[in-house]
N, C-alpha and C positions, 0 to 999 in steps of 0.2 A: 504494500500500500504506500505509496507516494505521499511525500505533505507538499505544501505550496514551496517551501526552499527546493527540494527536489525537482518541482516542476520547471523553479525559475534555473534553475544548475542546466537542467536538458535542454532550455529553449536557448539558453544563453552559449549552450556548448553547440547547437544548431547554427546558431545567426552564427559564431564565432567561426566553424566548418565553412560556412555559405558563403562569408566576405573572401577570406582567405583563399578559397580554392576557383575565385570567380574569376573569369576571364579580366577583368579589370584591377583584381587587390590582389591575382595569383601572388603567392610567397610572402606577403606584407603581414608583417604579426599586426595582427588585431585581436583588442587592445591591447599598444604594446605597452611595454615596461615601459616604467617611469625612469629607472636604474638600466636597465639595458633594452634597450629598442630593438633590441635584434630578433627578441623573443615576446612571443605576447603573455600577458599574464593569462592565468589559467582559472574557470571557474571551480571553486571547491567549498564545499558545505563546511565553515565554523562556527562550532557553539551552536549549531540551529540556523543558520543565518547562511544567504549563499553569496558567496563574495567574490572580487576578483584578486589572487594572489599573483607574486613572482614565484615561480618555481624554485627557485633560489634564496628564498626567503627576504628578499633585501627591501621589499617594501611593504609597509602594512597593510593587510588585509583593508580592499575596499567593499564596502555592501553593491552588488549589482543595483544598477539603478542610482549612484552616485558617485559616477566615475566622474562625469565635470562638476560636480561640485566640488571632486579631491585637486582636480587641476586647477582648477581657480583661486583654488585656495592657494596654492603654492606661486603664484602671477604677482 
């Protein structure tokens, strides 16, 4: 059984699949890292909550759905 973060982790691992592999954004990580651009961050469930991480741990988990409000913030 799925909860709502679940749902938002697959749609957000969908759309993340869709850009990337599109004739237009082929290879371009979306969203990339904040800390390395080369690679995008990764959706994954913490604490309940579905966020976007670095694989590499180098920047703090962001809640999906709040990724330009973390960029702005930093502006």
């Amino acid at each position: 059984e799925m909860t709502w973060p679940d749902y938002v982790i697959s749609a957000a691992e969908g759309i993340q699949e869709s850009v990337s592999e599109g004739e237009d954004f082929w290879g371009i990580p979306f969203p990339p890292c904040s800390v390395h651009p080369n690679h995008p961050l990764a959706p994954l469930l913490i604490e309940g909550t579905a966020c976007w991480t670095c694989a590499r741990g180098s920047v703090e988990p962001i809640e999906i759905g709040h990724l330009a409000e973390s960029i702005n913030q930093k502006s």
